[in-house]
C-alpha positions as a Markdown table, in Angstrom:
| # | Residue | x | y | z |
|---|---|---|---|---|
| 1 | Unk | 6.8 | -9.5 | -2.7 |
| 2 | Unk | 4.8 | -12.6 | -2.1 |
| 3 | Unk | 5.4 | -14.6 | 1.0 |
| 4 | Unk | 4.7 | -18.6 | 0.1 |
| 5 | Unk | 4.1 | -21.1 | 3.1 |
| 6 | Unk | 5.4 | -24.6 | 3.5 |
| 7 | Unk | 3.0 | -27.2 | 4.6 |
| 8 | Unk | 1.8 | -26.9 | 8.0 |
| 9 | Unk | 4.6 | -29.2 | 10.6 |
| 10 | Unk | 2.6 | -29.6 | 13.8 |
| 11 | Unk | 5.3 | -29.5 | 16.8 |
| 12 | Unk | 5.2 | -29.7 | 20.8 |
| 13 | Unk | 4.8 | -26.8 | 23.0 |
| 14 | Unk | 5.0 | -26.3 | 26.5 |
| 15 | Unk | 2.2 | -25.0 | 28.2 |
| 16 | Unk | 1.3 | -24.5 | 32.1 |
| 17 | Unk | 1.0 | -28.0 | 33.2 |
| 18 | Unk | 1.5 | -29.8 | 29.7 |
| 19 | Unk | 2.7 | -30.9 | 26.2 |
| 20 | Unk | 0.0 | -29.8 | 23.8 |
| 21 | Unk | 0.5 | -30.1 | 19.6 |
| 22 | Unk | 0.8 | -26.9 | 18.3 |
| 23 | Unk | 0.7 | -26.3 | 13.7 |
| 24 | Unk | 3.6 | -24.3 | 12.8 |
| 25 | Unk | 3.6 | -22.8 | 9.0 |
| 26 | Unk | 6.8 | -21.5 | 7.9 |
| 27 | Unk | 6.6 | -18.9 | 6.0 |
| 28 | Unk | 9.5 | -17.7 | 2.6 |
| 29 | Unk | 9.7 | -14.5 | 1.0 |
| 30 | Unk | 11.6 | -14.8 | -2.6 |
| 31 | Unk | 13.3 | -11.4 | -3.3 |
| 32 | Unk | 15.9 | -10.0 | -5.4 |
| 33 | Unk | 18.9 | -9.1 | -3.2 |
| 34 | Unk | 20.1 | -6.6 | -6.0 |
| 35 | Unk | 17.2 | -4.7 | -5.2 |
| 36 | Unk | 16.0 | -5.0 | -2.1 |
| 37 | Unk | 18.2 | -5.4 | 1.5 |
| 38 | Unk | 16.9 | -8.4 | 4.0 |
| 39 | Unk | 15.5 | -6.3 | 6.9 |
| 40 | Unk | 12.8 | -4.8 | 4.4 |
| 41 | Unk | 11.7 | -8.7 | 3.9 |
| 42 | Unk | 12.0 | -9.5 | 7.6 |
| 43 | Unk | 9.6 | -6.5 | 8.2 |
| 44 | Unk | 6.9 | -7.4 | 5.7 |
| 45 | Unk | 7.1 | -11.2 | 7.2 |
| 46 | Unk | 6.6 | -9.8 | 10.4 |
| 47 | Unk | 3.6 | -7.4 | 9.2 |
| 48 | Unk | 2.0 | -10.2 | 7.7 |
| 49 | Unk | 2.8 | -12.5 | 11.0 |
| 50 | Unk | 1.1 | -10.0 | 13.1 |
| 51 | Unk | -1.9 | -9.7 | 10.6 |
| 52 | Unk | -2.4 | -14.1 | 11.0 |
| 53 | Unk | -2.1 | -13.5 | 14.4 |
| 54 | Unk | -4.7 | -10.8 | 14.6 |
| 55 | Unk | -6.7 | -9.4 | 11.7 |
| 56 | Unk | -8.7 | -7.1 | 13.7 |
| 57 | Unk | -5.2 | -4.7 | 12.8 |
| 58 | Unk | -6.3 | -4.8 | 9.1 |
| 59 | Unk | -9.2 | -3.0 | 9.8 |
| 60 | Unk | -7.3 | -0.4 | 11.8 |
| 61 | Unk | -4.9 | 0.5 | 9.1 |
């Protein structure tokens, strides 16, 4: 599987006390539906969300 990003959009996000800019990517995964079922993408885009959010967890695995 390869998971292909669309340019980064930058949106608002609430904060504490403010409105601050925030980059949002937005990430695809082409697959074969034949093959394989949705929730096996949707867990390998969340694997590879968690490992962009923290890749201190690719050194624990």
């Amino acid at each position: 599987m390869t998971v292909e990003f669309a340019l980064p959009d930058v949106v608002e996000r609430q904060t504490d006390a403010e409105v601050v800019p925030w980059q949002v990517l937005t990430p695809s995964v082409p697959f074969d539906h034949r093959i394989a079922d949705g929730v096996d993408a949707a867990q390998f885009v969340n694997a590879v969300e968690a490992y962009l959010r923290d890749p201190d967890l690719l050194l624990l695995e």
